[in-house]
Each structure stands twice: as C-alpha cells, then as structure tokens.
VEXVEXMI-362306 format. One record per atom (N, C-alpha, C): residue in one letter; x, y, z. Coordinates in steps of 0.2 Angstrom, whole numbers, plus 5000, padded with zeros to 4 digits. Layout:
<romars>
AXYZ ...
</romars>
This chain:
<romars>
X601858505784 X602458485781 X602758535777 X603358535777 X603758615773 X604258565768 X604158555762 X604858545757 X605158615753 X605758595754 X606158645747 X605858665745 X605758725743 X605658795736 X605758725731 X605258755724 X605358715719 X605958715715 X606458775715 X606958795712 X607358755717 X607558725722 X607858695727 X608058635723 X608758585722 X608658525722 X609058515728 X608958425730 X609258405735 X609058345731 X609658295736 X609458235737 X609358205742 X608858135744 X608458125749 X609158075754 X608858095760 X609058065764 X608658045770 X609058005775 X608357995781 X609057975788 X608958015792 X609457995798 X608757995804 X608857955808 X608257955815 X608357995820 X608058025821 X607958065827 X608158025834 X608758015835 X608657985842 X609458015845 X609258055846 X610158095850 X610858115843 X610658095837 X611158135835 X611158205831 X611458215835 X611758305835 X611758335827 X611458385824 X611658415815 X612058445817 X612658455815 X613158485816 X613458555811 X612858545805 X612958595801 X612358635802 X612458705806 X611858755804 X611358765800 X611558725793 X610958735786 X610458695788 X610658645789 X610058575791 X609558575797 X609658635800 X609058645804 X608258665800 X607858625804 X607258615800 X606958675801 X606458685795 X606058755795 X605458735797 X605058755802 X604358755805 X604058805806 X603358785803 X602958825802 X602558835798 X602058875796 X601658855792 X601858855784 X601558835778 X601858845772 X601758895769 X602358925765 X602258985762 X602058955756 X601959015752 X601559025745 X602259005742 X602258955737 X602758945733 X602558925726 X602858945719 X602558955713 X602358885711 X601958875707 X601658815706 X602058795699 X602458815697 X602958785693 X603158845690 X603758835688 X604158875683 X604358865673 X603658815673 X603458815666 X602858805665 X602458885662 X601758875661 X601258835658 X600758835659 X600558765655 X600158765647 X600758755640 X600558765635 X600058715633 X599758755626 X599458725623 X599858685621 X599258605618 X599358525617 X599958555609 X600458505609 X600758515603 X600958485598 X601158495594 X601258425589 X601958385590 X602158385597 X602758365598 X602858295595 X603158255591 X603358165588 X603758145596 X603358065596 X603558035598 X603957975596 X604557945597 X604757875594 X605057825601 X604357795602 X604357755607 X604257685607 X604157655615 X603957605616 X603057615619 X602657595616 X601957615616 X601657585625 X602057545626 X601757545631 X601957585640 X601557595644 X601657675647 X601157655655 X601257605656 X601157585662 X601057625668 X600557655673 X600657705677 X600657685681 X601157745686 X601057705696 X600557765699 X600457795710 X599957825714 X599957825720 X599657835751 X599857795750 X599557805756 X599657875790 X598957915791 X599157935794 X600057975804 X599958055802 X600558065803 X600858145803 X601458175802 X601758225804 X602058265805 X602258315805 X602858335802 X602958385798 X603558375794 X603858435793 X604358435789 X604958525791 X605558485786 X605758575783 X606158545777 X606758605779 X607358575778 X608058625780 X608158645772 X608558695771 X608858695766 X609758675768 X609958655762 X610658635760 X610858665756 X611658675754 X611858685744 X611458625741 X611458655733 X611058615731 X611258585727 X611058495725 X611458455722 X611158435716 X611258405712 X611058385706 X610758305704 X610058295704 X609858215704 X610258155707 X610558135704 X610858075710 X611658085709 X611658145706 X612658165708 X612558205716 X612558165720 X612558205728 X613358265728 X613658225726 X614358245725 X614558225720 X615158255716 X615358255711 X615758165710 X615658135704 X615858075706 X616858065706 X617158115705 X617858095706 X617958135716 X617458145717 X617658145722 X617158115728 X616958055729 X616558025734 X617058015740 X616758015743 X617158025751 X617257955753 X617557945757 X617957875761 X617757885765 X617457825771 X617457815779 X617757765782 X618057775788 X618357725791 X617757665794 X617757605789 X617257565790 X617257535799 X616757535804 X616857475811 X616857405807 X617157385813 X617357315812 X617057275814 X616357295819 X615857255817 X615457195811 X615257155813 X614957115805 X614157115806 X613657155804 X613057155804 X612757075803 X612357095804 X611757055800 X611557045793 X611656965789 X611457005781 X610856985778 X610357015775 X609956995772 X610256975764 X609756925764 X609656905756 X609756945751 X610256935747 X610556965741 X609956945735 X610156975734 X609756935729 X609656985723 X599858025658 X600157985650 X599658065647 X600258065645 X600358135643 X599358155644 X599058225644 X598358225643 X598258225637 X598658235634 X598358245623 X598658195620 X598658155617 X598958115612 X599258145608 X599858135607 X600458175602 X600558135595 X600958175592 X600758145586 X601558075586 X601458015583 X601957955582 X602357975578 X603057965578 X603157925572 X603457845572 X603657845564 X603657755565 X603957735569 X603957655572 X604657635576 X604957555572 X605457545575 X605657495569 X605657425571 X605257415575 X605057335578 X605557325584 X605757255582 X606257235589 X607057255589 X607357275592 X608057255592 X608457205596 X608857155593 X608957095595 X609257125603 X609557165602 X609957185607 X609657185615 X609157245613 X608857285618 X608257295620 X607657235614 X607057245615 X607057305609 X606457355609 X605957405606 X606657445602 X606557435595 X606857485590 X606657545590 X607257585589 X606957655589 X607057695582 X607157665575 X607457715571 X606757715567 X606857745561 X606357745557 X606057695553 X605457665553 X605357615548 X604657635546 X604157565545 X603457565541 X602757605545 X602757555552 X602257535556 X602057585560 X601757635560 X601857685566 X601357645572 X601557675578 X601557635583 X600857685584 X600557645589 X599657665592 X599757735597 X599157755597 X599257825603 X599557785611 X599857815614 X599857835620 X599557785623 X599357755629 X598657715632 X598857705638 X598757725643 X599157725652 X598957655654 X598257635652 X598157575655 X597957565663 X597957505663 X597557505670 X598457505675 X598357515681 X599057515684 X599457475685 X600057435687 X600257365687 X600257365696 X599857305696 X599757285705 X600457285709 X600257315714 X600957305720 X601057205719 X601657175719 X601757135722 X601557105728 X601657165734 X601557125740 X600657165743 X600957145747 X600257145752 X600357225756 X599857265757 X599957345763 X600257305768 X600857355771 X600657305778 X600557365783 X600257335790 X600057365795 X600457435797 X600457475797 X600957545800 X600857535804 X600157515810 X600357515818 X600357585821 X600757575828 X600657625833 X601157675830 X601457735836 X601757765834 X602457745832 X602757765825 X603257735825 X604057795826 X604557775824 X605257825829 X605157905824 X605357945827 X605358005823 X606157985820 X605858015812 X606457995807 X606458085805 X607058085800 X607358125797 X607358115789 X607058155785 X607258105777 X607358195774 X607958155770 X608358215767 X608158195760 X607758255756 X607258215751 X607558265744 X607658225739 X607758245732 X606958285732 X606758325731 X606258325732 X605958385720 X606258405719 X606558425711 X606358375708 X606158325709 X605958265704 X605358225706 X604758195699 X604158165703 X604658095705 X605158085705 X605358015709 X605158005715 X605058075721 X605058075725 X604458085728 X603858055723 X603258075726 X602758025732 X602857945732 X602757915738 X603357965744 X603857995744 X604158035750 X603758075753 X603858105749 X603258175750 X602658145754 X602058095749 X601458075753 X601658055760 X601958005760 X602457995767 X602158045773 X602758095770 X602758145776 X601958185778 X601858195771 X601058225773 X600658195778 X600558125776 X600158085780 X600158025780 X600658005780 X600657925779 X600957885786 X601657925786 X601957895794 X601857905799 X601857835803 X601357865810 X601857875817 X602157945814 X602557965818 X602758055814 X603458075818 X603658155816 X603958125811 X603958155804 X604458145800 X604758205797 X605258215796 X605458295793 X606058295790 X605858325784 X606158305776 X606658365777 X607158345776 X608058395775 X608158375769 X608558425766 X609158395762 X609858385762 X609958345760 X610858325759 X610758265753 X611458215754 X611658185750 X611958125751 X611958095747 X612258005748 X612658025754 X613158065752 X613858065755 X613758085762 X613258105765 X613158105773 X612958015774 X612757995772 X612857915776 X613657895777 X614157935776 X614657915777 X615257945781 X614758045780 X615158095781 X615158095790 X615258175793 X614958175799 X614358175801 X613858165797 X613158165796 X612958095800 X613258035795 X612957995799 X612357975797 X612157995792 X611357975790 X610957915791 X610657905794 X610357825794 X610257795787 X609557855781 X609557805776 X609557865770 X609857855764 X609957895757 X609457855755 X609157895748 X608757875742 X609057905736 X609657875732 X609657885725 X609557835721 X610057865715 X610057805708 X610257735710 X610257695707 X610957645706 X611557665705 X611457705700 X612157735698 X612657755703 X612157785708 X612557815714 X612857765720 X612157725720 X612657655723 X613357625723 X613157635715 X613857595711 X614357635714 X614357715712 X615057745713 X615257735720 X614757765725 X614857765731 X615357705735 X614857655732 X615057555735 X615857565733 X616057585730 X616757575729 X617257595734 X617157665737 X617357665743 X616957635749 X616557605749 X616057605755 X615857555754 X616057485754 X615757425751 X615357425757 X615157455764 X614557415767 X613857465765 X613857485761 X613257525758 X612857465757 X612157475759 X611657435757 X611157475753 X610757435751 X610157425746 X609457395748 X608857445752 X608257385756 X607657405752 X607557445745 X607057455744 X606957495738 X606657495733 X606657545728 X605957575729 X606257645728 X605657695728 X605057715721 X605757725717 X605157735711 X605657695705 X605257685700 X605757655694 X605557705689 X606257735684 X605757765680 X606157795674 X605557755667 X606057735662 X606457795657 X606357865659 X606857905655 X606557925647 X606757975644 X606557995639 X607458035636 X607258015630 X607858095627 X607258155622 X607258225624 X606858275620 X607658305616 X607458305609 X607858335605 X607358385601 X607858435595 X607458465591 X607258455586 X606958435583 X606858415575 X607158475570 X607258535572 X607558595569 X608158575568 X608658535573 X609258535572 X609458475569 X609058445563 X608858385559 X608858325561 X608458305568 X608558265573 X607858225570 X607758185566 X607058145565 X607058065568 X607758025572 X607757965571 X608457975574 X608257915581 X608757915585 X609557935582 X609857905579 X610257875574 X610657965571 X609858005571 X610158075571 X610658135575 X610658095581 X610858125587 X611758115583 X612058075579 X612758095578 X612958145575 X613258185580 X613758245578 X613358305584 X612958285586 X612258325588 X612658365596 X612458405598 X612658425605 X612158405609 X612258355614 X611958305617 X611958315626 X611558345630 X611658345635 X611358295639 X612058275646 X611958225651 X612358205656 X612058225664 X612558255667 X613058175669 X613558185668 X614358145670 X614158085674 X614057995672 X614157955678 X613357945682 X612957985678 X612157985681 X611757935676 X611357935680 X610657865676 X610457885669 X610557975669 X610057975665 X610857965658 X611357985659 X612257965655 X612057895655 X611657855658 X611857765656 X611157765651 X610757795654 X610157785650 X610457825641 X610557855640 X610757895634 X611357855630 X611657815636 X612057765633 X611957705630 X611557685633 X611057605630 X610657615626 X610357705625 X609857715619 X610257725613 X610857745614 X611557755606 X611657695605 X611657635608 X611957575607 X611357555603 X610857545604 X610157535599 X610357545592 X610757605591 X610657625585 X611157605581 X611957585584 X612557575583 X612957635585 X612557685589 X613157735590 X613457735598 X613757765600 X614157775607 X614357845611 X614557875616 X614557935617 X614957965611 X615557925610 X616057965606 X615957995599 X615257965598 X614658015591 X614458035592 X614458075597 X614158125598 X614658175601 X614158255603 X614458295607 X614258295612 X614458255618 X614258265625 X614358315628 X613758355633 X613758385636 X613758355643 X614558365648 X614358305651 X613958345660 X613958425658 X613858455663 X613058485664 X612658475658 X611958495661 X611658445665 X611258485667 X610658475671 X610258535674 X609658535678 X609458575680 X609558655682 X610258655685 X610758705686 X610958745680 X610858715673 X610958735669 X610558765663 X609858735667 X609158765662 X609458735656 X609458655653 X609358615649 X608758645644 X608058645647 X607458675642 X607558715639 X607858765643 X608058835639 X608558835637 X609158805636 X609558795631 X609258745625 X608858705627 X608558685619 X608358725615 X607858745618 X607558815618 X607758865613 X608458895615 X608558925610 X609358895607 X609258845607 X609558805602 X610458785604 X610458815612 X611258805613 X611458735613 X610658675614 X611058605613 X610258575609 X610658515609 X610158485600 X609658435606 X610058405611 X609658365614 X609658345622 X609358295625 X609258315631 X609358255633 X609558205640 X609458145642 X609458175649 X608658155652 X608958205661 X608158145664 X608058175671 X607558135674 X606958215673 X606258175675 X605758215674 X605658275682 X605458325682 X605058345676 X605558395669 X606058405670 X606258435663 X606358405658 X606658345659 X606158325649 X605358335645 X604758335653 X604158365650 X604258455650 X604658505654 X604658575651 X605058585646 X605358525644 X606058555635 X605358535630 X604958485631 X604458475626 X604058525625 X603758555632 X603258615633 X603558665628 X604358705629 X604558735627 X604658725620 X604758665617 X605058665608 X604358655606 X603758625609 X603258635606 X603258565600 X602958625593 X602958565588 X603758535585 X604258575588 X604958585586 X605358515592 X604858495595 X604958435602 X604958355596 X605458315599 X605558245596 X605658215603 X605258145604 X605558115610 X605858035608 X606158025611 X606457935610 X606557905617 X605957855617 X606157825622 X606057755620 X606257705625 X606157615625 X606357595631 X605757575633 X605657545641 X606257465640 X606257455636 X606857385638 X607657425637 X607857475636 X608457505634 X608757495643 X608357545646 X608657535654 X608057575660 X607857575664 X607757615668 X607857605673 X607957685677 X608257685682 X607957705689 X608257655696 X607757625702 X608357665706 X607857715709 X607957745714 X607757705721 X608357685723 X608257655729 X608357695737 X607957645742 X608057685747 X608857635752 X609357675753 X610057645753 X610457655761 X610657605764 X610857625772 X611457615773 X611757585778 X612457555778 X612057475781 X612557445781 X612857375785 X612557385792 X612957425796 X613057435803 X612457475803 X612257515801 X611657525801 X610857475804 X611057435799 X610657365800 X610757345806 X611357325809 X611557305815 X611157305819 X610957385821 X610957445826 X609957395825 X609757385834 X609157375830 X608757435832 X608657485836 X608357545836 X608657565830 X608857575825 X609157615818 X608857565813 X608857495814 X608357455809 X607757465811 X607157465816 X606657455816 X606457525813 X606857585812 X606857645811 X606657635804 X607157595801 X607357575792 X606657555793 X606457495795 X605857465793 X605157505793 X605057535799 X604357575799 X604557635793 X604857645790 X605057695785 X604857675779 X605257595776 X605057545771 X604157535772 X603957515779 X603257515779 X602757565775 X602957635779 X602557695775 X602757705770 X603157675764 X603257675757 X602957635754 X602857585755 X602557515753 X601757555751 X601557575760 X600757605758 X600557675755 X601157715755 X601057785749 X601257755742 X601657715741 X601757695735 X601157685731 X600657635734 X600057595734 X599557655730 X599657725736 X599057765732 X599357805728 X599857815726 X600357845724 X600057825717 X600057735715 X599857725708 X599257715707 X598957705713 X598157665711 X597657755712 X597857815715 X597257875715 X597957915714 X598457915709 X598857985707 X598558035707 X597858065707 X597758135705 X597658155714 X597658105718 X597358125725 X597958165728 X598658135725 X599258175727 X599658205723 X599358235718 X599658295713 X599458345719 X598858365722 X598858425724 X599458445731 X599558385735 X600058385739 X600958385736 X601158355732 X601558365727 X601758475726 X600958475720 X601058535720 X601158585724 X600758575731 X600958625737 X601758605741 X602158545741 X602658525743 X603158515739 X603058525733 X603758535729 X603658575723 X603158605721 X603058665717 X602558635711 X602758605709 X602458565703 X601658575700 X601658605695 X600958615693 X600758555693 X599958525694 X599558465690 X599658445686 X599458495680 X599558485673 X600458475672 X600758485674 X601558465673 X601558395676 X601558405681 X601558325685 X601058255681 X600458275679 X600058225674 X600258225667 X600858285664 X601058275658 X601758225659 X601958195664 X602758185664 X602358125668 X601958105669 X601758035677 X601857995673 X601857965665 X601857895662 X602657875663 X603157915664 X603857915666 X604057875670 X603657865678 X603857855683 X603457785685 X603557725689 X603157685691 X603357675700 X602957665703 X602857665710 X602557565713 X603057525714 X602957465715 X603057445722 X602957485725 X603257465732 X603457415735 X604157385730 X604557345734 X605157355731 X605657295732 X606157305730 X606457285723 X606657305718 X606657275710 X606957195712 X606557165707 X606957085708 X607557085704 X607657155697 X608057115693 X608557175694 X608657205701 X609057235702 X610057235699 X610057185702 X610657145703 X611057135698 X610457125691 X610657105685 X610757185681 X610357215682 X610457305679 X611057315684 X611257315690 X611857345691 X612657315689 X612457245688 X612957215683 X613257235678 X612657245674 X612657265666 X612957345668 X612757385672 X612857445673 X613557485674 X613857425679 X614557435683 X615157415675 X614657395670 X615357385666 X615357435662 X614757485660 X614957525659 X615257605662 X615157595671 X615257635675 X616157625678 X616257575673 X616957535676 X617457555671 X617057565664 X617557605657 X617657655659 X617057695659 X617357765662 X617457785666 X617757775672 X618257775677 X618857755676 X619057685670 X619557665670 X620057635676 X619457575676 X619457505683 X619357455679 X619457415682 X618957345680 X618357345683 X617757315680 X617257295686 X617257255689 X616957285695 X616657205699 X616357175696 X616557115700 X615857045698 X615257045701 X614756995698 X614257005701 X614056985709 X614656935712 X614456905718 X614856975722 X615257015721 X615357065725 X614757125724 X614557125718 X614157175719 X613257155722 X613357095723 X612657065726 X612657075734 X613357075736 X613057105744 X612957165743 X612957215740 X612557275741 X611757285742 X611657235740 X610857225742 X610757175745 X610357205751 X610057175757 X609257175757 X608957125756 X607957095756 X607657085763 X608157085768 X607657065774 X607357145778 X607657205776 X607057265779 X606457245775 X606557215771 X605657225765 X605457165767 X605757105769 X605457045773 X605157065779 X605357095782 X605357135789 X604657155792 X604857225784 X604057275782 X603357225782 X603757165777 X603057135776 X602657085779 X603257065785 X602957005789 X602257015794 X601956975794 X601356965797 X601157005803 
</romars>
C-alpha cells in the first residue's frame, strides 16, 4: 500500500473501480514499492509539565488482503474539501432511490482544577477547588455490533483518504490488510461526489455534510469512521490559565470546521462567543499553527489531532490544554449519494467497504499498538506521536446513534454564520441512511 507523504493532506474519498474513467491526470495511482518517508515532523520531546483542564475520562479505540496505491491531489484542509462559500452544485437525476432508516498521553501531565458540572453542557472547565485524577485510558468501549463475515473477493474500490489525521486510522488498516479485494487510496474531496469525479463514497466531518447537503440534499450518511473529541492547546505565557482566558486572545480555527464548532461550544461553557475573541479563521495545518504558537504569533489552537499533540510538544511547560467530552465531538463519517445507493453494483461496493470498517475498527481499539507501525509507514506518524494524541480519537464501528441530534444542534449554528435559517430536524434526517450498516451486519 502507498499513502500521501506525511506533509500531504487530503481528504478521504472512495469511488469503485468498475469503468469510470479519472479524468484528471493527478489522481493516477502510484505503484510500487514504499519509499522512505520521515516518521514525523515533530520530534519526540521529553515528558512536560504541560496543565491540563479536562474531562478525566479518556476512553480509547484499535481490524485480511489488499493491495493499495496512493495518487496525489492539491492538497486540502481537514474537512474543508473546498472552501465553504464555494461548494459546488449538481444536476440532481430524477430517479428516487432506495431509503434507509433515518434515524492516553504515555506520562501523566500535571491537572489543574476543574469546576464540576455545567448545567449547560456537562464537565466545567474554569477554575475552581477539586483538581481532577490523572489521566486513565481505561479498558476500551465494546463495539456495539457483531464482526461480520468479509467473505470472498469483494469489488476493487478507490478510497480517497484524508490520510494527515489519526481519524483515518481503521482507512489505512483497511487498505493494508483488511479488504478482501484491490483497494487504492487517492486523494480528493467531498466535492468529487458530486463533481466530474463522480465518487462513489467521501469520508468527512459533519460539518461538511451539513454545508455540502445544502446544495446536494441527496447526500447520504452510512457510517462513522471515527468520533473524536478535540482539545484547545493554548499558552499559559499569554496569560491563558482558564478557559474564560481565551478573551481578547488570538485564537486559531479554521472557518465553518468541526474543530470552529467545537471551539464554539467550549466558549459557550464559559459565557463567551467567537466575537470575544480574536478569531483566526484561516489556520490550519497549511499554516504551521504549532509553530505559530510556538513563537507566539497565536495564543491558542482549536484543530484535529495530530497537531494539537505537536503545539503541546512544542510549548512544553508553556502548553495549557481545555477539553470536555460533553461540549461536542466530531463524527467523521463515511458519506455517498441517494443514487448511489440505488445502483446495486455501487451499493454492494458501499457495503463490502462498511464491512472492512466494522473489522479494522475492532482492532484498531482493542490491539492499537499493532497499527501504529502501519500508520507510521503509511502516513508518517511517529509511535510515540500517535500513542500521545490516541486518547483523542474513538473507533466504534458503527454508525453514531445520536448523530441527528449533533447535527441539529450543529446546523443552527452553521445556519448563523451563513446567514440562512436552519433546517429542521425532519429535513436534515434524510441525510442519513442505516440500511448499508444493516446490510454490513446481516447474518
């Protein structure tokens, strides 16, 4: 299997190999053996007296053959495929588908206090009495469903894979050794499911559902790949001790993204809102956020992993983290069209795909260390970076139950800053379809 250079981002996508033409020269797959590529681009510091002000609990996730190739693309940004004032439009067919059912760190870091409940949003995060317990991963949380069978050979797919992020780590296993078929991982972006691309299936945020769905209502929804709850890394230098500090602060988070809603529900905790702050609404990885903390050009961070674990590496004892597993986290799902589903060569495609998630998922939380080293040969990532940033991420190979209600809650505020009204919850419930994961799991 070949992925992206570590420096590469993309985001994931998966069209089937059965007669459709790539029409863009970039997206030819590279074959061949794997080159030497750096095992990360942030070395592995000594343990530091980084503070945390959290939610204590830290839950972890951890999946037989393959053969795999990775194209390059331009390269995009987490789950902004494209920029959100400019998603593309398609002439929807007029067919009517089918619908399914809508429906830990290695050292212990030093705490500080947290301030019990918030009526609001669960886990307080300002300062108070009680300092909260170390760290504790715990034992994993069980998959809800059953493995199911992968079977014989199944169709040769295409998955265009965000690969810059451990969200994408049941992907990766996947391709290494899980699917029993060719799978070969490209890059692109939501916005080929709808372009000349033609994608069969995307894996982003929610967030990006949301924007997308608005031109695209037959976007669907068959699966979440990883859920994973976000951190903000600030400087305590820039007199950051307590969330609540962050006002007046220069605050980085890129425009209309998970980790923008998640940074939004953590201000609300405190009684603040972006507009107390100095939003930064354009970093991200393109813009070396660590190393702007780093040398002080921003006070603080709200991004997906692994660069909140290298701003920490980098500030060291100067690192402050705020996180709170009930504030929001964000479910990268795996996302198709309507007509798609129709198609049953192009569903059974979806489904043997969902199948191979279900079982990389599985090892993905139950033997994590077995796929760091794959990880680290296919996407760059040091061990030791990857085990400092793994309590971030959870791997449940299904689909979230309480999806519908986060993207409710989500769309009003993705609805202010656009300056629309929201939808309601019965329009935003056909976006998600349960029968590929019915499908995957039947007997």
């Amino acid at each position: 299997m070949r992925i992206a250079p570590t420096w590469l981002m993309v985001t994931i996508f998966l069209s089937i190999a059965c007669g459709q033409k790539e029409t863009n020269g970039e997206m030819a797959p590279i074959v061949g053996a794997p080159s030497a590529m750096p095992s990360s681009s942030t070395p592995a510091p000594a343990p530091s007296a980084a503070a945390i002000v959290a939610d204590p609990t830290t839950a972890h996730p951890g999946a037989t053959n393959v053969s795999a190739a990775v194209a390059t693309a331009p390269i995009t940004t987490d789950d902004t495929a494209v920029p959100s004032d400019t998603s593309p439009t398609t002439d929807l067919p007029t067919s009517t588908p089918p619908q399914g059912s809508t429906g830990v760190p290695s050292s212990s870091p030093t705490l500080l206090p947290d301030a019990g409940t918030n009526p609001a949003l669960g886990e307080g995060i300002t300062d108070a009495s009680t300092p909260l317990p170390p760290l504790d991963a715990g034992p994993p949380a069980p998959n809800p469903n059953p493995l199911p069978e992968l079977g014989g050979p199944a169709p040769d797919i295409e998955v265009f894979s965000h690969v810059e992020t451990l969200e994408m780590a049941p992907v990766v296993l996947a391709a290494d050794n899980v699917y029993p078929g060719n799978l070969t991982v490209r890059s692109g972006g939501m916005a080929d499911l709808f372009n000349e691309n033609q994608a069969l299936v995307a894996t982003n945020a929610d967030t990006v559902a949301l924007r997308f769905s608005l031109d695209n209502p037959n976007l669907r929804i068959v699966f979440t790949v990883c859920e994973s709850y976000y951190r903000i890394v600030a400087r305590r230098s820039a007199g950051i001790e307590t969330l609540a500090d962050l006002a007046g602060k220069n605050v980085s988070a890129i425009n209309e993204t998970s980790a923008a809603y998640f940074l939004h529900r953590m201000l609300a905790t405190v009684g603040l809102s972006e507009s107390d702050i100095n939003l930064n609404p354009g970093g991200g990885f393109a813009t070396n956020v660590p190393q702007q903390l780093a040398n002080g050009s921003l006070d603080a961070v709200s991004a997906w992993e692994p660069d909140p674990q290298r701003a920490v590496d980098l500030l060291g004892d100067d690192a402050i983290e705020f996180r709170d597993r009930a504030a929001y986290r964000e479910m990268v799902n795996v996302n198709t069209t309507a007509e798609n589903l129709a198609d049953p060569d192009k569903r059974a495609a979806i489904v043997a795909f969902v199948k191979t998630l279900i079982v990389a998922a599985d090892r993905v939380t139950n033997d994590p260390q077995s796929v760091w080293p794959i990880m680290e040969r296919e996407m760059g990532f040091a061990p030791d970076l990857i085990e400092r940033s793994w309590f971030i991420q959870e791997y449940k190979g299904t689909l979230a139950p309480d999806l519908l209600d986060v993207m409710t809650d989500e769309e009003v505020w993705l609805a202010a800053r656009q300056g629309r009204q929201p939808r309601p919850r019965d329009e935003l419930a056909t976006l998600i379809d349960t029968s590929i994961l019915e499908e995957a799991l039947a007997p």
